[in-house]
C-alpha positions in Angstrom: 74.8 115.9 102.9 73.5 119.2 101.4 75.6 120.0 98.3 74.0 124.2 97.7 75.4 127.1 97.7 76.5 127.9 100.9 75.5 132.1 100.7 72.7 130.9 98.5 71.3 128.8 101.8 71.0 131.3 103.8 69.0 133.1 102.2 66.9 130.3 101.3 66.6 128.0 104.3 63.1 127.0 104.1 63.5 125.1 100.9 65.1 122.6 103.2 62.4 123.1 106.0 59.6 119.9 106.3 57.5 122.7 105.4 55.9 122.7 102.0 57.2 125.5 99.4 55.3 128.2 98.9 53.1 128.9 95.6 56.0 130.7 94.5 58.3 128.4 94.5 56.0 126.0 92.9 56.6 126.5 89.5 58.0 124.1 87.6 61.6 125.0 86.3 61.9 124.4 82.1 63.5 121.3 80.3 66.2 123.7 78.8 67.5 124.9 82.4 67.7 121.5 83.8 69.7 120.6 80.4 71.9 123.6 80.9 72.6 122.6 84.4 73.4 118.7 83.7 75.6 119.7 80.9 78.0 121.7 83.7 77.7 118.9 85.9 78.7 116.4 83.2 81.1 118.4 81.9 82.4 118.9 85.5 82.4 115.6 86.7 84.9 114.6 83.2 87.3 117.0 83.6 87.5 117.0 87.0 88.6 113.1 86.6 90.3 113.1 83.9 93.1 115.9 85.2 94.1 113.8 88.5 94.0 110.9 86.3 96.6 111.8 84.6 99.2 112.0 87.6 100.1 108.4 87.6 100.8 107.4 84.1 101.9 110.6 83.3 104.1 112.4 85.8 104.8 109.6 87.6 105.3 106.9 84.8 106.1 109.0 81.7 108.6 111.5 83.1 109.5 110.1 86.1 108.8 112.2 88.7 109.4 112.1 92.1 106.8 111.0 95.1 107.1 114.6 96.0 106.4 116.0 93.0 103.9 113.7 92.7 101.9 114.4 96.2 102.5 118.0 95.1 100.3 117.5 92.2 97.6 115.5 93.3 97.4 118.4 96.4 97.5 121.8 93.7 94.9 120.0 91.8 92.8 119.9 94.2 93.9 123.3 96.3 91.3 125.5 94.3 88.8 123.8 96.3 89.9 125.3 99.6 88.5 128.6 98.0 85.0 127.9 97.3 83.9 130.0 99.9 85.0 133.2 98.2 83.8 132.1 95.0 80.6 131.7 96.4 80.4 135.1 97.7 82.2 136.6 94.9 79.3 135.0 92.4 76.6 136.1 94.8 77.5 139.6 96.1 79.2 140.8 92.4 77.0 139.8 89.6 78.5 140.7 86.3 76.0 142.8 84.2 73.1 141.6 86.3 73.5 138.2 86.3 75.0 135.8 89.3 75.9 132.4 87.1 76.5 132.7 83.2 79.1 135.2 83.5 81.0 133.7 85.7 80.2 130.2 84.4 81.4 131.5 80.5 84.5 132.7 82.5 85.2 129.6 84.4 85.0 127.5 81.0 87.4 130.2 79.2 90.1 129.8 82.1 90.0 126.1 81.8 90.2 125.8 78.2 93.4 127.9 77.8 94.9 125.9 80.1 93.9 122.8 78.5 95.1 124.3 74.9 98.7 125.4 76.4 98.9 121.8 78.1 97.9 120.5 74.6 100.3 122.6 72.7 103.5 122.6 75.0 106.2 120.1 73.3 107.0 116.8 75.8 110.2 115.3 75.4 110.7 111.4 75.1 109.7 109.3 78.3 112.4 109.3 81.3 112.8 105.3 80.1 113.0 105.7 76.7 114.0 101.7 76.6 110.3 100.6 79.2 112.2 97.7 80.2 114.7 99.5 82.4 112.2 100.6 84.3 111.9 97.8 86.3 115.9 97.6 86.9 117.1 97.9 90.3 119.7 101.2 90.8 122.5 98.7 92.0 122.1 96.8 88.5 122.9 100.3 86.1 125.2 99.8 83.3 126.5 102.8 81.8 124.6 101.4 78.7 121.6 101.4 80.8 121.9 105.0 82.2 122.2 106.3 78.7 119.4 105.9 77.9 117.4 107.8 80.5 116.0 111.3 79.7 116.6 113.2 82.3 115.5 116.1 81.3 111.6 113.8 81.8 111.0 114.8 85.1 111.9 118.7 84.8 108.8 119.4 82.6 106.3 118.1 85.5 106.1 121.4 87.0 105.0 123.3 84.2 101.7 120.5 83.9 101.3 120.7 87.4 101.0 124.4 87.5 98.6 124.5 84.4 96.5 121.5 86.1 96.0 123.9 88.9 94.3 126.9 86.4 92.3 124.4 85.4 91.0 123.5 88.6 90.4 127.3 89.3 88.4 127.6 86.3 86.3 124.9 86.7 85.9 125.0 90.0 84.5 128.6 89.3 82.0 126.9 87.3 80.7 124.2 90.0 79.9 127.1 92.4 77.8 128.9 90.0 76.3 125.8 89.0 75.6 124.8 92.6 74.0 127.6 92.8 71.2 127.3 89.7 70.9 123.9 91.7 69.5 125.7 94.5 67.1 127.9 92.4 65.7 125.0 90.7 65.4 122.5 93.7 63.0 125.5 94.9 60.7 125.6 91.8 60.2 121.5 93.1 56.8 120.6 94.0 56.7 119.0 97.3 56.9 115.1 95.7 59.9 115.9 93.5 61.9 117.4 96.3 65.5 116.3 95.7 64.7 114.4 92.2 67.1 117.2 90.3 69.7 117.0 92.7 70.0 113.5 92.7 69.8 113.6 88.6 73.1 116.4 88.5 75.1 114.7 90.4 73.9 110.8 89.3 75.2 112.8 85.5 78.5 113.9 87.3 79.1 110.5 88.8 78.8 108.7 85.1 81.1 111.3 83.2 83.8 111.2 85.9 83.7 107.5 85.2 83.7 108.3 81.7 87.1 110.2 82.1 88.3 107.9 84.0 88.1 105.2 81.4 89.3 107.5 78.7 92.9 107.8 81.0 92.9 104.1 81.7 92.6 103.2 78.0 94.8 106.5 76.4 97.6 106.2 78.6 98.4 103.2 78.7 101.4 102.1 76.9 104.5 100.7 77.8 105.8 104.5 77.9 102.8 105.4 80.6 103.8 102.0 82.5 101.3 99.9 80.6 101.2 97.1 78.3 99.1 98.2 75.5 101.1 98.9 72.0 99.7 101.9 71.8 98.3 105.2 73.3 96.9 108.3 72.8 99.5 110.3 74.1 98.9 113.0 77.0 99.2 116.2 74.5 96.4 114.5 72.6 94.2 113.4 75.7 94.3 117.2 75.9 92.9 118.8 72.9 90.2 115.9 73.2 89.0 117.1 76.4 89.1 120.9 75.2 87.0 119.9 72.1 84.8 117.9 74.3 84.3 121.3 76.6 83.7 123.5 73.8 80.2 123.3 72.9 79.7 123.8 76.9 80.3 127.3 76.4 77.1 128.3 73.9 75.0 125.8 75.3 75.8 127.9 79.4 74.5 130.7 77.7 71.3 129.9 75.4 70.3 126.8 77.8 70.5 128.3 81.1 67.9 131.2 81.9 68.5 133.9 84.5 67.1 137.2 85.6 69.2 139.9 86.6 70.2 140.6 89.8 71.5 143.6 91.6 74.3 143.6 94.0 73.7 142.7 97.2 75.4 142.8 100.9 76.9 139.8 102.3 77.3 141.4 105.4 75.3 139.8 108.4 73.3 142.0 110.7 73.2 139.7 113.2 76.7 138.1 114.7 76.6 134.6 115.2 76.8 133.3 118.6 78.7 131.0 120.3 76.1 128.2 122.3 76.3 125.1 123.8 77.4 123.3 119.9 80.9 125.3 119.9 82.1 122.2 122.0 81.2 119.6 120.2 81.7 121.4 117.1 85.6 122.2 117.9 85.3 118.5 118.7 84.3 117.5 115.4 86.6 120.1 113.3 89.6 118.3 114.8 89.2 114.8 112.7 88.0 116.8 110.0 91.3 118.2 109.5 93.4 115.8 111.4 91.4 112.8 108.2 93.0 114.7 105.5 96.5 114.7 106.9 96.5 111.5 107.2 95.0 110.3 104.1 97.8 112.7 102.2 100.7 111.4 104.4 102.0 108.7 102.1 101.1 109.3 98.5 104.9 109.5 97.9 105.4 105.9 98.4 101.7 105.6 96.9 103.2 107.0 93.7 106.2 104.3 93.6 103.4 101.9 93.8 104.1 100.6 90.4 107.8 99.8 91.5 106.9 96.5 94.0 103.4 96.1 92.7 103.5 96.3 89.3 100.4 98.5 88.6 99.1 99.3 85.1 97.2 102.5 84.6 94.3 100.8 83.1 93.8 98.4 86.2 94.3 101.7 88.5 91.3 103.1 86.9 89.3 100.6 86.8 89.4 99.8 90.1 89.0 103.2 90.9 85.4 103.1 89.6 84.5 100.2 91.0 86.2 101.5 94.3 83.7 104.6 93.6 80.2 102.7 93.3 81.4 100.5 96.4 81.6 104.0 98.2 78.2 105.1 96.8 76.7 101.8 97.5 77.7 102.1 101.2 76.2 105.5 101.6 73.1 104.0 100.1 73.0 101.7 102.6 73.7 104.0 105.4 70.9 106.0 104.4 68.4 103.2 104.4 69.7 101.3 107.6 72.0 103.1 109.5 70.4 106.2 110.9 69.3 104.7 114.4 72.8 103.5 114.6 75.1 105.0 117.8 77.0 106.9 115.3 80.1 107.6 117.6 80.3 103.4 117.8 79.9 103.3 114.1 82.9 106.1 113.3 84.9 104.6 115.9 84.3 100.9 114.2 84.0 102.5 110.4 87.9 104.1 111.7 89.4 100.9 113.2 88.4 98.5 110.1 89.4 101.1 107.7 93.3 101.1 109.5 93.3 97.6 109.4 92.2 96.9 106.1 94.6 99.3 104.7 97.8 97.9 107.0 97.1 94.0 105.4 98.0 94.9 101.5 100.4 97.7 102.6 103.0 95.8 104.8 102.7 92.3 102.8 103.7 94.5 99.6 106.6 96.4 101.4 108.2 93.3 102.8 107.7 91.5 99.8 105.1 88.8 100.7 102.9 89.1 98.4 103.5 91.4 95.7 100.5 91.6 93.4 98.8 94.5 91.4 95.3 92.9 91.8 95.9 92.9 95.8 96.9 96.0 95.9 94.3 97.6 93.6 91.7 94.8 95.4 92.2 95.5 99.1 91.4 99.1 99.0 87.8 98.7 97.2 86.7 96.5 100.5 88.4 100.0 102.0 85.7 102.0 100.0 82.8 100.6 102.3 84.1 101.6 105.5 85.1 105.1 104.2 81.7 105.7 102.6 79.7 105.0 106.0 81.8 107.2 108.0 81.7 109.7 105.2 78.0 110.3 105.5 77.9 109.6 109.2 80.2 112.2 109.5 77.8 114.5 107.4 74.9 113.3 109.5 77.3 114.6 112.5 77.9 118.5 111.3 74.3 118.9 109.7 73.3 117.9 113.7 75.3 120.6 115.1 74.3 123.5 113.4 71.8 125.5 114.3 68.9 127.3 111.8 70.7 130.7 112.8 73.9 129.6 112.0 73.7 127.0 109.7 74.8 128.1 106.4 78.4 129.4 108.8 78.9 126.3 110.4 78.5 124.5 107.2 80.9 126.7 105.8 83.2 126.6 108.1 83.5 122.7 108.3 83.8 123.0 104.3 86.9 125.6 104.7 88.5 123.0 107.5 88.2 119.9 105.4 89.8 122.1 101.9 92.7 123.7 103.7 93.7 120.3 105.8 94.9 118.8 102.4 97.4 121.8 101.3 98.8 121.3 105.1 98.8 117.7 105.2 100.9 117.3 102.1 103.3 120.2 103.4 103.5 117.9 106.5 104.0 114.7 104.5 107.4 116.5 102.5 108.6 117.0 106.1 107.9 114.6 107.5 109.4 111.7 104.7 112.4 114.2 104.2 113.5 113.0 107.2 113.6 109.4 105.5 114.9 110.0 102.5 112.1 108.4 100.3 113.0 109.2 97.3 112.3 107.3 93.9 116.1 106.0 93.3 116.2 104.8 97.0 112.4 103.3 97.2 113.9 101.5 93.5 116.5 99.8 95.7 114.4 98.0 98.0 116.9 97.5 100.8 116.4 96.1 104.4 116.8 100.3 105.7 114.2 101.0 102.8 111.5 99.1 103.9 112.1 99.9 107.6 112.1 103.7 106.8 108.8 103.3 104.9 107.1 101.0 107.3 108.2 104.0 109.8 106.1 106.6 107.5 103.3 104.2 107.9 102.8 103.7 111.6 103.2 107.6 111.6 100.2 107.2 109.9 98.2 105.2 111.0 98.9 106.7 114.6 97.2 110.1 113.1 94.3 108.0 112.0 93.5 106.3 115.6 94.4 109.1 117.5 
């Protein structure tokens, strides 16, 4: 799957063409502004890891908040992302004093680094379990002994992080447009046997350093406070200040790495409508899982959240696994790529779909009923998940690059991007609806009752319902 500038295509298109690039385009881009472009990737792919890393030992361990405040985080994290599309066409139709990217790059680093140094500088109270061993007490076992010592006041400050979180996002976010962008301009300069060789190398960089951030979270929050075991921890105020001294040296080397020439501004208005043919069928058809997907994979983060309740979880082992989970899903696309593109794709989503219910159902109903309640099968089962996911992920990119046509490809692509961003803010709205009705609260998921399980084994066929139909 194509990952440019949507606006950018457009006007480009033959730089994707089988056609060799003209002797314009031939020349070969300089060392310092592939440097400049890996160090926004890198810096990207850290920070962009390391901030929804944070949810689970933090808000969800630390100050104790609830599933839905919880889901609500992971979703406003992630919302900026619905708006790419008017970044895109506010970095390409508004350059700021003749220049498309290092403005708005040098902007997008500012925003993120003031709300890294509030998050960093804002006081946190004690954990909501200031004694860790009374976190794994049962509501129906509370002492008035016990129930002084919980900070209540914990879980009131999660808003406040989630909110800052989320101007974070924007700001970076900001920054991955624009540097998707300067992508663009440098896969053109590509002679004909290097096509692709830069792309691959940005986002290979982005890969690593999100790992990197990953691991940072793992190993700095994860103290009996954040739900650990370790004797010690960094502490989320200081994870903070790291990462904004880790992103500050981003912001000279954006502007004396990265070359540009000045632009002037241009229309973003299309002459030419686009048409409605024979593909709006089987487009509409193909929207409708699109958005339909992301409902259902944030339907039950709540319970997701209280995972550490009946399975034990330790932030460290949750990010771990989520690496390997992520090479598993690279490694399947791989594959796919090599093997799978004579495959009857409708069979394979179908199959890719089917396998991917079932091999979620297995560690899900054995934890919630209590046969087998294990952190290492519930962090294991989902890796095997990663495989499925990742061949129906790029399938499903095969799929939409298929259906749109040269005149209307850059609109179609963006159109499919919009659907997939927007689904998530609407799925988790759906998801607080829809487990209101169940009352899945942390207190009552704690109590782990005969009704409990029923209710959430309920959430879960609701679920899995969305996903096969």
């Amino acid at each position: 799957m194509r990952s440019v500038s949507l606006i950018e295509s457009t006007r480009h298109n033959a730089i994707w063409s089988n056609k060799p690039p003209s002797t314009s385009m031939t020349v070969i881009y300089s060392i310092a502004d592939l440097c400049g472009l890996l160090v926004q990737y890198a810096a990207i792919g850290f920070v962009d890891s390391v901030l929804p890393a944070t949810i689970y030992p933090f808000l969800q361990n630390y100050l104790n908040a609830e599933g839905s405040t919880v889901l609500t985080a992971r979703v406003l994290v992630k919302l900026p992302w619905a708006f790419k599309v008017f970044y895109e066409m506010l970095s390409d139709c508004f350059p700021l004093f003749g220049y498309r990217h290092r403005p708005y790059i040098a902007i997008g680093w500012i925003i993120c680094l003031v709300g890294l140094v509030i998050m960093s500088s804002i006081p946190i109270q004690g954990p909501y379990y200031s004694v860790a061993e009374y976190r794994r007490v049962r509501p129906e076992h509370y002492t008035p002994e016990i129930v002084s010592t919980f900070n209540r006041e914990a879980s009131t400050q999660a808003t406040k992080f989630v909110l800052l979180m989320m101007i974070c996002a924007f700001g970076y976010l900001l920054v991955d447009v624009c540097a998707d962008g300067l992508m663009v301009k440098i896969a053109q300069r590509e002679p004909e046997e290097r096509r692709g060789k830069s792309q691959a190398l940005v986002y290979t960089t982005r890969i690593i350093f999100g790992m990197i951030g990953i691991a940072l979270v793992g190993f700095g929050l994860n103290s009996e406070d954040y739900g650990g075991t370790f004797d010690f921890s960094i502490g989320f105020s200081e994870l903070m200040q790291i990462v904004a001294i880790l992103l500050c040296p981003v912001l000279p080397l954006t502007w004396f790495l990265i070359q540009e020439a000045c632009s002037s501004i241009v229309s973003c208005v299309h002459d030419e409508p686009m048409e409605a043919d024979s593909n709006s069928g089987r487009l509409s058809s193909r929207l409708s899982p699109i958005f339909l997907g992301n409902i259902r994979q944030y339907h039950m983060y709540s319970f997701h959240a209280n995972s550490f309740d009946y399975a034990n979880v330790e932030p460290i082992n949750e990010k771990v696994f989520e690496v390997v989970g992520s090479l598993i899903f690279a490694i399947s696309i791989s594959s796919t790529l090599n093997y799978g593109l004579q495959w009857d794709w409708r069979k394979i989503i179908m199959i890719t779909m089917l396998s991917s219910i079932g091999i979620d159902m297995v560690p899900t109903l054995l934890t919630i009923w209590n046969l087998v309640r294990n952190q290492w099968f519930w962090l294991g089962m989902p890796i095997v998940l990663s495989f499925p996911q990742g061949i129906s992920f790029i399938i499903s990119a095969f799929v939409s690059v298929e259906l749109a046509e040269p005149s209307n490809e850059a609109a179609v692509y963006r159109l499919m991007t919009t659907v997939n961003n927007i689904s998530v803010p609407f799925g988790a709205s759906l998801t607080k609806l829809i487990d209101k009705q169940w009352d899945l609260s942390n207190e009552r998921i704690k109590t782990d009752t005969l009704a409990v399980r029923l209710d959430i084994t309920k959430a879960y066929m609701l679920m899995y319902m969305m996903s096969a139909f």
